[in-house]
KOLTOR-206301 format. One record per residue (C-alpha): x, y, z. Coordinates in steps of 0.001 Angstrom, whole numbers, plus 524288, in hexadecimal, padded with zeros to 5 digits. Example, Ala and Ser with C-alpha at 12.3 -4.5 7.8 and 13.67 -1.06 7.14 Angstrom:
# KOLTOR-206301
8300C7EE6C81E78;835667FBDC81BE4;
# end
This chain:
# KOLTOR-206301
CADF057FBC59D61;CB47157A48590FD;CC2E157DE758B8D;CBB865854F581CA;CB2E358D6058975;CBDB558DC2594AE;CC7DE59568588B5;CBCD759C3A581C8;CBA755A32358DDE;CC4FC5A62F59699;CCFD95A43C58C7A;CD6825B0E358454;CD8F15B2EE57613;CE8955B00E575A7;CF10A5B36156737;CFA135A75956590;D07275ACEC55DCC;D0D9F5A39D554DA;D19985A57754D1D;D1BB55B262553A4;D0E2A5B91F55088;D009D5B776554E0;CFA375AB4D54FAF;CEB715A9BA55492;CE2775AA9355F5D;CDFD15A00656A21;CD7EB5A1EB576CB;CDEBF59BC358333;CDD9759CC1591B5;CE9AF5A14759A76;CECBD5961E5A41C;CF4A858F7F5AD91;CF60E5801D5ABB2;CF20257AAA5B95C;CFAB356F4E5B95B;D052A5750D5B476;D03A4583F95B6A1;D09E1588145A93C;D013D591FF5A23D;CFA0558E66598B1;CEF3E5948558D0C;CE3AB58AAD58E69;CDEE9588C057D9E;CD3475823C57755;CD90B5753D57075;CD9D957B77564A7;CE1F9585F1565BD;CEEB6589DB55DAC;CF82758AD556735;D0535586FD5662D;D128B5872B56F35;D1C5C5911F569E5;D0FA659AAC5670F;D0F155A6DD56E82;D002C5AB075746E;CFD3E5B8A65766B;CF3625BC36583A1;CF2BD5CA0758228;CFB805D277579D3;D08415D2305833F;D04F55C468588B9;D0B915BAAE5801C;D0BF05AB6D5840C;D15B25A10D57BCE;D0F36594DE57BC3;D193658933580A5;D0F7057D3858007;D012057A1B57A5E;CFB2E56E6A580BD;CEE2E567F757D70;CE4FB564AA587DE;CDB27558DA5849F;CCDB75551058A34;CC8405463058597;CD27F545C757B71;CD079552A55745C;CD80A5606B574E3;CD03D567BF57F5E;CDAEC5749B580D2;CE7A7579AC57FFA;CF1C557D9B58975;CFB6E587FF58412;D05E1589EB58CFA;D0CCC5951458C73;D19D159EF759158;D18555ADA95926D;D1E255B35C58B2E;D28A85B9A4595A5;D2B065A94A59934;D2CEF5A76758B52;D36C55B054586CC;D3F1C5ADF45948B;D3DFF59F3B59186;D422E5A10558386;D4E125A94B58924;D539959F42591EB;D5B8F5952258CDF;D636F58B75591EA;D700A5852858AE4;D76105781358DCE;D818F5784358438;D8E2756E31583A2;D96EE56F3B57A42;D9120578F957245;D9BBB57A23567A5;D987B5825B55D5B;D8963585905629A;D821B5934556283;D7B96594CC570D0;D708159ED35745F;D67B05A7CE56F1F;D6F2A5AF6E56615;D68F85B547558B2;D77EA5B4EB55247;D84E95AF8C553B4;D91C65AD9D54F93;D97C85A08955087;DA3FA59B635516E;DAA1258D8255216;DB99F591395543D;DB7615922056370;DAF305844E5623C;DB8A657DDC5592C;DC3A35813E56352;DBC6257DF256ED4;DBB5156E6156718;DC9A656FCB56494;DCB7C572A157457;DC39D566B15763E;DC9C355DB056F1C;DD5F7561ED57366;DD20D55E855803A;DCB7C5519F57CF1;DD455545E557E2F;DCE51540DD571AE;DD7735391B5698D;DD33253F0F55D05;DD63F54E8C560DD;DDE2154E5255450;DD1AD54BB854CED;DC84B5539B5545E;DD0F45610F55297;DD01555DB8543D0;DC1DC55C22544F5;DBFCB5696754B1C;DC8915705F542BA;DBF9B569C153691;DB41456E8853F49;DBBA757CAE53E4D;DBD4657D30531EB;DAF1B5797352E04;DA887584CE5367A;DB39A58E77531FB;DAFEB58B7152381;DBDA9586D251F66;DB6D15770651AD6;DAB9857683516F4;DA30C56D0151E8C;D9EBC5608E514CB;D9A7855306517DF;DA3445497351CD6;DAD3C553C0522C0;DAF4A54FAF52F56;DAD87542D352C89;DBB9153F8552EEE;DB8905422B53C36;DAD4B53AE5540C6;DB5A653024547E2;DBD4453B4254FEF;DAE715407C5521D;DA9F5535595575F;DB32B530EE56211;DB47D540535655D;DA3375430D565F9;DA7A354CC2571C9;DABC655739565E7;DA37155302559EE;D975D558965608E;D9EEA564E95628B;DA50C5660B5530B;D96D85622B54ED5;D8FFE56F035572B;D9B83576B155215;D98C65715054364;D89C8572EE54427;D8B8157F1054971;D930F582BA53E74;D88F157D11535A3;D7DD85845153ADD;D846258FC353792;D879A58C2E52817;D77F658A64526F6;D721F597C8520D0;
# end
C-alpha cells in the first residue's frame, strides 16, 4: 500500500486555521510516532501545513501544530509528519512561564495587558548600591543617577552625547551601567508612540 492510497483511505478531511480563521482543507491520518511516541497527523508531501497553524478534527477537537517534518524515500518528499498539542496541552503550556531575572532594574515582568511604571524606587535602589559599593568614583556615580533621574522624570531632555562625560566612570563601574541602561531603555520604550 502506497502513502497515497494508505491517506486516501483511512485518513480524515482536517480544516487547517491560519491567522486565527479557517484556511483550507488537508486529509491526514491520526498517529502515534513509534520511535518517539509523540502524536503525529501523517500528510501527503504536498500538503500546506505549517507550525503555529491550528487543525480542526471535528468541530470541538482543535490540534496546534508545533512541528512539520518531511519524510523522504530515494531522495524525494514521500509525507509529512505534523506534530501536534491539544489544545488543553496548549493553552496550559502557553500559561506556564518561568522567569530567571537578575538585576532587573527598571523591567516590566509577566503577563500583564497594562501598567504603570515607575523608576524612583529603581533609581534609589542604584543609589543604595553604590552607596554600598567601595567604588572610588561614588561621587560620580550618584551624579550619574541623578542625570539618569532627571532624564526619565522629563526635567533634560535626552540628546546625543549626554552622558558622555561619564563613560570612564561607566567603564571601571560595568556592575551599574547595565542597570542605568535597563532603567534608560525602559524609559525609552515608553517615549515610543
Amino acid at each position: 500500500m502506497t502513502i497515497y492510497s494508505y491517506i486516501n483511505r483511512s485518513g480524515i478531511d482536517i480544516t487547517v486555521e491560519r491567522d486565527g480563521k479557517p484556511s483550507h482543507v488537508v486529509r491526514g491520518v491520526f498517529n502515534t510516532e513509534n520511535s518517539t511516541g509523540k502524536r503525529i497527523i501523517n500528510c501527503l508531501p504536498d500538503v500546506d501545513i505549517r507550525p503555529g497553524d491550528w487543525v480542526v478534527k471535528r468541530e470541538n477537537e482543535r490540534f496546534y501544530i508545533t512541528d512539520v517534518i518531511s519524510n523522504d524515500f530515494l531522495g524525494k518528499p514521500y509525507s509529512v509528519n505534523a506534530y501536534y498539542k491539544t489544545e488543553a496541552e496548549y493553552n496550559e503550556s502557553a500559561q506556564q512561564a518561568t522567569f530567571n531575572i537578575q538585576n532587573a532594574y527598571g523591567s516590566i515582568i509577566g503577563n500583564q495587558s497594562h501598567f504603570s511604571f515607575t523608576y524612583t524606587s529603581n533609581l534609589d535602589s542604584l543609589r543604595s548600591l553604590v552607596d554600598k559599593s567601595d567604588s572610588a568614583d561614588k561621587q560620580e556615580l550618584q551624579k550619574l543617577i541623578d542625570l539618569v533621574e532627571m532624564i526619565v522624570q522629563n526635567q533634560v531632555p535626552a540628546s546625543k552625547g549626554l552622558l558622555s562625560r561619564f563613560s570612564a566612570v561607566m567603564e571601571r563601574n560595568s556592575w551599574l551601567t547595565s542597570s542605568i541602561l535597563s532603567a534608560l531603555l525602559g524609559w525609552l520604550t515608553t517615549q515610543i508612540p
